[in-house]
C-alpha positions in Angstrom: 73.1 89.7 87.0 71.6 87.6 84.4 73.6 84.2 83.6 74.3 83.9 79.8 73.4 80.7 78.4 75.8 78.1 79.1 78.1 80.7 80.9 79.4 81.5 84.5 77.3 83.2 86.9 79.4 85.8 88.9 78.4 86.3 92.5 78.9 89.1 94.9 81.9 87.8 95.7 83.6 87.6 92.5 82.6 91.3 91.9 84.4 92.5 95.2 87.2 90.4 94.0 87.2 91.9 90.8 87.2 95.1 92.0 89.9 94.9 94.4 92.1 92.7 92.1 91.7 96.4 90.1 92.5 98.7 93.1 96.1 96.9 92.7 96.8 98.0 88.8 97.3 101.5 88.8 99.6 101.8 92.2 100.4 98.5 92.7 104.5 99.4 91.9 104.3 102.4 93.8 102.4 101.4 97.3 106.0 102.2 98.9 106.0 105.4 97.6 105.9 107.2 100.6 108.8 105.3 102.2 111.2 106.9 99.3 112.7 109.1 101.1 113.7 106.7 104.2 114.8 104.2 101.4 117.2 106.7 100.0 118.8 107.3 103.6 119.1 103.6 104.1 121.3 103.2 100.5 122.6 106.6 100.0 124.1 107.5 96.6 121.6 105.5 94.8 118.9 108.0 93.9 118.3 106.7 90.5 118.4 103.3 91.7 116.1 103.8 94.6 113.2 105.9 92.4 113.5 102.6 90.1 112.1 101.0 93.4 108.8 102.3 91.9 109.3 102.3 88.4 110.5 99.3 87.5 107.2 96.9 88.2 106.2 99.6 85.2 109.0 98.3 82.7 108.4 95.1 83.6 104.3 95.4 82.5 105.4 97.0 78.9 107.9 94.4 78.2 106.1 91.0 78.9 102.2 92.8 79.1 101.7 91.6 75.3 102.9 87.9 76.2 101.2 87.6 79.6 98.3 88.7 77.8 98.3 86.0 74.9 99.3 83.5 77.6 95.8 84.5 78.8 94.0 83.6 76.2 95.3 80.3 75.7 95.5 79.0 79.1 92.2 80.8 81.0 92.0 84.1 82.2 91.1 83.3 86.1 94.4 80.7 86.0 96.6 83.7 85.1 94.6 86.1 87.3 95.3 83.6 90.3 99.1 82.6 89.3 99.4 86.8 88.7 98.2 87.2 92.1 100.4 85.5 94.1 103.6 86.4 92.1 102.7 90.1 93.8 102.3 88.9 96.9 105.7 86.6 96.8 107.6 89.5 95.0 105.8 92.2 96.8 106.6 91.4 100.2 109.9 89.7 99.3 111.8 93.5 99.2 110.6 93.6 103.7 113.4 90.7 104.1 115.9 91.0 100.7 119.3 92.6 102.2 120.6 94.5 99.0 119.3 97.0 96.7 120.0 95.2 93.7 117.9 92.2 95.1 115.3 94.4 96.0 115.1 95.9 92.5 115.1 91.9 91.3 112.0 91.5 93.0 110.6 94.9 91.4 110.7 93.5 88.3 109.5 90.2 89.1 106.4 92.3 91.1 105.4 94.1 87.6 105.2 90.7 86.1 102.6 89.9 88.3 100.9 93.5 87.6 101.0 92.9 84.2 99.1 89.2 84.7 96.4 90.8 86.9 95.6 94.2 84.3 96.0 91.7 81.2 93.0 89.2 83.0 90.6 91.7 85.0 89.3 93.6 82.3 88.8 91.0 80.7 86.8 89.3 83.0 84.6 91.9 83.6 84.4 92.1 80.0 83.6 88.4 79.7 81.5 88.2 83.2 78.9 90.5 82.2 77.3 92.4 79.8 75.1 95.3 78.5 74.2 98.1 81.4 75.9 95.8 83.9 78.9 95.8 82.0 79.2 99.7 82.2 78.0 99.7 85.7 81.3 97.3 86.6 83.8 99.1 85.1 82.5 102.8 86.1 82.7 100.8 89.9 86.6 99.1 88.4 87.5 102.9 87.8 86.3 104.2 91.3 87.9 101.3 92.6 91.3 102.2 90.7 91.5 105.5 92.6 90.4 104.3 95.9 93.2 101.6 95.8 95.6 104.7 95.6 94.2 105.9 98.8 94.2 102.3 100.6 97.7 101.8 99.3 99.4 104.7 99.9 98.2 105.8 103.0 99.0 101.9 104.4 102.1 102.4 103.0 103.2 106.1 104.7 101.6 104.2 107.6 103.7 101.4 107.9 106.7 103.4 107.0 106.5 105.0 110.3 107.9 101.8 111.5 110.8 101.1 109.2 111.6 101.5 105.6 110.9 98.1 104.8 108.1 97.5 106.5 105.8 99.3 103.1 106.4 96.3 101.4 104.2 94.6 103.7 101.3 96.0 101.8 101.5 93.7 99.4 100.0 91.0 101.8 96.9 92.5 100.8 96.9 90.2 98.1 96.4 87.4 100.0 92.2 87.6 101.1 92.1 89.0 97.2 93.6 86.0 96.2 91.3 83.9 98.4 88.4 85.4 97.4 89.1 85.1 93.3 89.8 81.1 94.0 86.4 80.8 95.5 84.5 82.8 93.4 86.1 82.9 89.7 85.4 80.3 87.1 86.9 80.4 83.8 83.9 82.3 81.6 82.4 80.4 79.0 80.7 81.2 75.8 78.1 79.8 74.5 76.9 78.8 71.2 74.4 80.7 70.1 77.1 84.1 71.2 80.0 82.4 69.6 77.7 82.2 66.2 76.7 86.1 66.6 80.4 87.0 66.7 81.6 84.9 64.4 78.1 86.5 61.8 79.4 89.9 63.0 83.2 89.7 62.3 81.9 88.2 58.7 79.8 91.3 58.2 82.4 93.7 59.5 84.6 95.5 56.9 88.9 95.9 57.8 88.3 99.6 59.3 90.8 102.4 58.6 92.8 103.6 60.9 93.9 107.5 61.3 97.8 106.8 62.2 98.2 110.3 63.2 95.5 110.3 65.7 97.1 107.2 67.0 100.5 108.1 67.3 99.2 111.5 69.1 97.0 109.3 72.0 100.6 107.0 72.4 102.5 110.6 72.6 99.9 111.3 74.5 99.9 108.8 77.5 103.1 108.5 77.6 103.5 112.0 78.3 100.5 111.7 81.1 102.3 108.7 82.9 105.7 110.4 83.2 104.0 113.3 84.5 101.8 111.0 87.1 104.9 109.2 88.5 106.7 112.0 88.6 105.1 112.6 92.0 105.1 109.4 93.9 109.1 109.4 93.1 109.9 112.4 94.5 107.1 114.3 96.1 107.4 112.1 99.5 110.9 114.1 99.7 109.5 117.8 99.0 107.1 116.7 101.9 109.5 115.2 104.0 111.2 118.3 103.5 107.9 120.3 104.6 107.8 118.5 108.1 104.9 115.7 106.8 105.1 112.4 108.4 104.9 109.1 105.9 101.5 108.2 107.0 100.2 111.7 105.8 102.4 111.5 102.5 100.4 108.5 102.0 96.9 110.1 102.7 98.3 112.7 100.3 99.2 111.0 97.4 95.8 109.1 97.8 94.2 112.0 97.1 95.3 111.7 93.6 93.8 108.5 93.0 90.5 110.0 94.4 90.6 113.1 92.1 91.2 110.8 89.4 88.6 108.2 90.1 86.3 111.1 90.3 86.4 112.4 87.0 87.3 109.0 85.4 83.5 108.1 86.4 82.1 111.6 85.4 84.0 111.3 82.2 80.7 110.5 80.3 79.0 113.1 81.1 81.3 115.6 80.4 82.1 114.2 76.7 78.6 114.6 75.8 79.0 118.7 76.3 83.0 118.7 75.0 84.7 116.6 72.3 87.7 114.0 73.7 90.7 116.1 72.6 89.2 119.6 73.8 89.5 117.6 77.4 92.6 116.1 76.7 94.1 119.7 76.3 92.1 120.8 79.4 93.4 117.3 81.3 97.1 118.4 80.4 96.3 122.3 81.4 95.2 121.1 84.8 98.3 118.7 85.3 100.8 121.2 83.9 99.0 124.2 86.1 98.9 121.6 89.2 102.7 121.4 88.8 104.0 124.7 87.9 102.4 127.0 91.0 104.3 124.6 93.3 107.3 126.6 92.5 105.3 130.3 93.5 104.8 129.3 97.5 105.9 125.5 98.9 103.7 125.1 100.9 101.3 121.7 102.3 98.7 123.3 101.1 99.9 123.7 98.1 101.3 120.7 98.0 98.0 118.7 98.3 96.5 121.3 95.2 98.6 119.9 93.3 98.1 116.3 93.8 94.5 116.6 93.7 94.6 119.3 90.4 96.7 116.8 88.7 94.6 114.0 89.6 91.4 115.8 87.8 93.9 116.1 84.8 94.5 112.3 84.7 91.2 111.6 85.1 90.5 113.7 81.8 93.2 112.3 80.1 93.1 108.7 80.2 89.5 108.1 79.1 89.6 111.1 76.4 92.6 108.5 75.3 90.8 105.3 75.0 88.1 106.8 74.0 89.6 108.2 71.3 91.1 104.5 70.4 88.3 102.8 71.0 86.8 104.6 68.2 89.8 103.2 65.5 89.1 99.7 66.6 88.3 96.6 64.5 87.8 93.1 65.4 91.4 92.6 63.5 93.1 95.3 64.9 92.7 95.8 68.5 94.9 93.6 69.9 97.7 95.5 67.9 96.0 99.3 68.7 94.9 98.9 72.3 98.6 96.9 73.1 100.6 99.5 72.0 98.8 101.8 73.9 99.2 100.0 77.1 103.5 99.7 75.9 103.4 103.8 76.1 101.6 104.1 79.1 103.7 101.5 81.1 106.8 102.7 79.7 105.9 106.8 80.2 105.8 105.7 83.7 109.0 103.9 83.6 111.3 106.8 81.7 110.6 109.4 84.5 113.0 107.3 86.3 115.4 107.8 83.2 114.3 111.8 83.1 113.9 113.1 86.1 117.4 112.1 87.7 119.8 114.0 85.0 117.2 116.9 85.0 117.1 117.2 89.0 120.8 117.5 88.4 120.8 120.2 85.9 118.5 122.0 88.0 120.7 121.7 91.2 118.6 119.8 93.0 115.6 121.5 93.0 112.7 119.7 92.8 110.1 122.9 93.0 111.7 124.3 89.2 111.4 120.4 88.1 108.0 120.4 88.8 108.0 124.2 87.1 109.6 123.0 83.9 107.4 119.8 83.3 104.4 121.6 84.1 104.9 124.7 81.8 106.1 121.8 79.4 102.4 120.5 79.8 101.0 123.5 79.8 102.4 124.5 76.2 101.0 120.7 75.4 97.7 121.3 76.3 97.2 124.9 74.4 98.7 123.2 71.2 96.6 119.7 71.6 93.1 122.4 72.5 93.9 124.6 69.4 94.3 121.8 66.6 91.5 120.2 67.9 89.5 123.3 66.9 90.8 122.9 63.2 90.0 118.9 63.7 86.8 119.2 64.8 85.8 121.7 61.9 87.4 119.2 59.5 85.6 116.5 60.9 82.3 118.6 61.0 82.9 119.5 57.4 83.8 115.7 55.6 80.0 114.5 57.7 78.3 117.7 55.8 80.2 116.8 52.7 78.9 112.9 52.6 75.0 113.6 53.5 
């Protein structure tokens, strides 16, 4: 890595920091997933408050994400990164010795602050640390690295939940060599003249960009949508599978399979958007989930069971980068902040409402979680074929305004 004049240097070890601060993001709320079931039995009656167990670090990231993220800005990204850390350790762990459910969801909340503080800084950083094809390289490794912290944390998790229901929230300990590692290694980045005056020459130059509200609006629809579909399984497939004979541990291998799939085609993204045009794979990503989900219902089944976690993994891995790369390409220098923020509101709160959703549906669907899963996923299905066919019309449009201005 080539240092930047006047800048940091990252070393090796701020990298692997880096990239395992990211493998906490994505399922950092939902590590105890595959204890659900056991937590349920220990406070029964309390289904909607138990599945907020893994929603609410979510909530917490939409509310104060925004703030955290300013706070970053003005105080150093590396000091919230490191105060971030340890607020999901302390908070993490905290629900192995907290003695009521209400405390336990306390320290939920308190948990997604710190979630919030460590996906507002990483990014960032990597942004910040490096640059050009090293850039790309880092955050094709931060998306691998996403998925693969799915895998590590839920399998620990269905692991350690073979012990005791509480004993999943010992995962979060984790955090401590993490947080090691980014105090020795991380230094707040540093710009340096001469790439302060080419911003400041290119922000002149730039013209305020137009944004398309519409195709906005659709990519918030959009991922919020795909999140209430994704946490739809760590919330209650850990009870079909219970139900199916399957130990924790292996609910935990399970649902890491997911963040594979998705990691998978996350990194493979690029080439595939180079053959067919963001919102022709969004509609495929949504086919794939909505398909994933519905043939669940035909035969339950293990086997079946794991095609669906890794089919609807291949659909999130479609649909979040056809998402921001669709907003990346309505971006300005004045508006990003504002564009790329509300995205990250939808997406954290689509993964809080299935909490809100799913618990009055399961009821009018007496208790069956197999025609849940059908009715999302034909829900998903009919949202894929509509988003595939208007993007033929959008395309042509598109095709036609270029033609138009040559």
């Amino acid at each position: 890595m080539k240092k930047k004049e006047g800048g940091f240097t990252p070393t090796r070890v701020t990298l692997i920091a880096l990239l395992l601060s990211s493998m906490l993001i994505l399922m950092g709320g939902a590590a105890v997933a595959p204890a659900l079931n056991e937590i349920k039995l220990a406070f029964p009656g309390n289904d909607f408050l138990t599945s907020l167990i893994i929603t609410l670090p979510s909530l917490a990231v939409a509310i104060v994400g925004y703030a955290i993220g300013m706070a970053a800005d003005r105080f150093g990204k590396v000091r919230v990164l490191l105060t971030a850390l340890t607020i999901f350790i302390i908070a993490g762990v905290a629900g192995y010795f907290l003695p009521t459910l209400e405390m336990i969801l306390v320290a939920r909340f308190v948990l997604g602050i710190g979630i919030a503080g460590i996906t507002s800084t990483v990014t960032a950083l990597i942004a910040e640390y490096y640059a050009g094809i090293d850039r790309v390289r880092v955050l094709s490794y931060q998306s691998a690295a996403m998925g693969i912290g799915v895998l590590i944390l839920e399998f620990t998790g269905g692991t350690l939940a073979e012990i005791s229901w509480r004993t999943p929230f010992l995962v979060y300990l984790i955090g401590i060599p993490i947080l090691i590692m980014a105090i020795l290694s991380m230094r707040e980045p540093t710009m340096s003249e001469r790439d302060r005056a080419e911003l400041e020459e290119i922000a002149h130059e730039m013209k305020p960009k137009k944004v398309d509200r519409g195709i906005v609006a659709l990519c918030y629809v959009s991922v919020f949508f795909c999140m209430n579909l994704v946490f739809l399984l760590p919330t209650s497939i850990p009870i079909v599978l219970a139900e199916l004979g399957v130990s924790s541990s292996i609910v935990g291998l399970f649902l890491g399979f997911h963040g594979v799939a998705n990691a998978v085609f996350s990194i493979n993204y690029g080439r595939l958007t180079t053959r067919i045009p963001p919102f022709r794979i969004l509609g495929m990503g949504f086919l794939c989930m909505g398909i994933g989900l519905a043939v669940l219902i035909l035969c339950p089944s293990v086997p079946l069971a794991i095609f669906t976690l890794i089919i609807t993994g291949v659909g999130v891995g479609m649909i979040v980068p056809s998402l921001v790369n669709t907003l990346a390409g309505q971006i300005s220098s004045s508006n990003s902040g504002k564009i790329m923020g509300g995205y990250g509101t939808c997406l954290n709160f689509g993964q809080f409402a299935i909490s809100l959703i799913s618990v009055p549906l399961l009821a009018f669907l007496h208790d069956s979680y197999y025609e849940m899963y059908c009715l999302m996923g034909v829900i998903a299905v009919i949202y894929g074929i509509v988003i595939a066919v208007w993007s033929l019309g959008y395309y042509r449009r598109r095709s036609e305004r270029a033609a138009a201005a040559n």
